[in-house]
C-alpha positions in Angstrom: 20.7 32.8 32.8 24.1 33.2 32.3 26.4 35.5 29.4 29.6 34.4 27.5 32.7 36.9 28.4 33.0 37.6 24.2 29.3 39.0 23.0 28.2 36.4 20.2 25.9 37.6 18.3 24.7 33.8 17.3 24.4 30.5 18.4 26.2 29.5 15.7 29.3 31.7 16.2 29.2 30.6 19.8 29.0 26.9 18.6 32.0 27.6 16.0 34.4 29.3 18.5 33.8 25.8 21.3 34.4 23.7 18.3 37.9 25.9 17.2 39.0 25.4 21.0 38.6 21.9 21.1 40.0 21.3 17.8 43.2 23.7 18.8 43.5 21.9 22.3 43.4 18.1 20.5 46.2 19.2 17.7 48.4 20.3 21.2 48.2 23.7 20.2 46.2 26.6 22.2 43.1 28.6 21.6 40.6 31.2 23.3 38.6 29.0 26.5 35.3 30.5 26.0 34.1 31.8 29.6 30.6 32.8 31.5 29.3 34.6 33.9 26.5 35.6 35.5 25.7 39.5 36.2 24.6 40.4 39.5 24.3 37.8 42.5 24.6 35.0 40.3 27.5 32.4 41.7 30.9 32.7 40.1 31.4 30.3 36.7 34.7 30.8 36.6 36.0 26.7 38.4 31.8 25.9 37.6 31.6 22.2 36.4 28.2 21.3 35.0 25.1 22.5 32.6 24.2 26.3 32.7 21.5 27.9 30.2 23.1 31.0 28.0 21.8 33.9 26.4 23.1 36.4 23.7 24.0 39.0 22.5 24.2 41.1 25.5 22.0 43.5 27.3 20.8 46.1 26.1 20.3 44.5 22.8 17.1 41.9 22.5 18.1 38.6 23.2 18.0 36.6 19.9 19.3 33.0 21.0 19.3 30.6 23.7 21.3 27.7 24.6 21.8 25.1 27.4 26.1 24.4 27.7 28.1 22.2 29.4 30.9 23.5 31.6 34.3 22.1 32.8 36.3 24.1 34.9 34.7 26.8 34.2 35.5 26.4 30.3 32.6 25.9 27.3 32.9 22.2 26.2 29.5 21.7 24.5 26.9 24.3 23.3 23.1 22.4 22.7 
Protein backbone atom coordinates (compact mmCIF):
# COMPACT_ATOMS: atom_id res chain seq x y z
CA UNK A 1 0.00 0.00 0.00
CA UNK A 2 1.11 3.20 -0.85
CA UNK A 3 0.41 7.11 0.78
CA UNK A 4 -0.18 10.37 -1.16
CA UNK A 5 2.72 13.14 -0.26
CA UNK A 6 -0.44 15.73 0.96
CA UNK A 7 -2.58 13.67 3.92
CA UNK A 8 -6.33 13.54 2.39
CA UNK A 9 -8.46 13.00 4.70
CA UNK A 10 -11.07 11.55 1.89
CA UNK A 11 -11.38 9.77 -1.22
CA UNK A 12 -13.21 12.46 -2.34
CA UNK A 13 -10.71 15.31 -1.64
CA UNK A 14 -8.15 13.10 -3.22
CA UNK A 15 -10.43 12.56 -6.30
CA UNK A 16 -11.11 16.54 -6.43
CA UNK A 17 -7.45 17.66 -6.18
CA UNK A 18 -6.44 14.78 -9.55
CA UNK A 19 -9.49 16.33 -11.27
CA UNK A 20 -8.18 20.30 -10.34
CA UNK A 21 -4.68 19.10 -11.84
CA UNK A 22 -5.89 17.83 -14.91
CA UNK A 23 -8.25 20.50 -15.50
CA UNK A 24 -5.31 23.22 -14.73
CA UNK A 25 -2.80 21.16 -17.05
CA UNK A 26 -5.61 21.09 -20.14
CA UNK A 27 -6.40 25.07 -19.76
CA UNK A 28 -2.19 25.39 -20.22
CA UNK A 29 -1.98 26.57 -16.87
CA UNK A 30 -0.22 24.71 -13.75
CA UNK A 31 -1.33 23.03 -10.68
CA UNK A 32 -0.11 20.78 -7.58
CA UNK A 33 0.98 16.92 -9.30
CA UNK A 34 -0.31 14.88 -6.62
CA UNK A 35 2.58 12.34 -5.59
CA UNK A 36 3.08 8.75 -3.56
CA UNK A 37 5.10 6.98 -1.91
CA UNK A 38 5.59 4.06 -0.11
CA UNK A 39 7.10 4.05 3.60
CA UNK A 40 9.71 1.72 4.30
CA UNK A 41 11.30 -0.74 1.62
CA UNK A 42 8.62 -0.11 -0.67
CA UNK A 43 10.18 0.88 -4.38
CA UNK A 44 10.41 4.57 -5.25
CA UNK A 45 6.98 6.13 -7.01
CA UNK A 46 8.42 9.03 -7.84
CA UNK A 47 9.17 8.06 -12.32
CA UNK A 48 6.45 4.83 -11.36
CA UNK A 49 4.13 4.28 -14.45
CA UNK A 50 1.19 1.97 -13.69
CA UNK A 51 -1.73 1.03 -11.03
CA UNK A 52 -0.77 1.20 -7.27
CA UNK A 53 -3.47 0.75 -4.31
CA UNK A 54 -3.72 3.96 -1.80
CA UNK A 55 -4.58 4.42 1.63
CA UNK A 56 -5.49 7.58 3.84
CA UNK A 57 -5.24 9.62 6.00
CA UNK A 58 -1.94 8.72 7.34
CA UNK A 59 -0.53 6.66 10.14
CA UNK A 60 -1.27 6.97 13.12
CA UNK A 61 -4.77 7.88 12.38
CA UNK A 62 -7.25 4.68 11.29
CA UNK A 63 -7.29 4.29 7.80
CA UNK A 64 -10.86 5.38 6.61
CA UNK A 65 -10.57 4.95 2.65
CA UNK A 66 -9.04 2.93 0.06
CA UNK A 67 -8.39 3.42 -3.55
CA UNK A 68 -6.64 1.66 -6.57
CA UNK A 69 -4.82 4.84 -8.84
CA UNK A 70 -3.27 5.06 -11.92
CA UNK A 71 0.22 6.52 -12.13
CA UNK A 72 2.24 8.35 -14.92
CA UNK A 73 5.49 9.41 -14.28
CA UNK A 74 5.10 9.17 -11.06
CA UNK A 75 2.01 11.75 -11.08
CA UNK A 76 -1.97 10.76 -10.00
CA UNK A 77 -3.90 10.59 -13.27
CA UNK A 78 -6.93 8.64 -12.12
CA UNK A 79 -8.20 7.74 -8.55
CA UNK A 80 -10.96 4.46 -8.71
Amino acid sequence: MAYTVINFKTKKALKEAVANYLNALVKGGEGPAIRCYQPGLGPDLHFYTGKVCLEGPHFPAAHTWYAEAELKDGIVIKVS
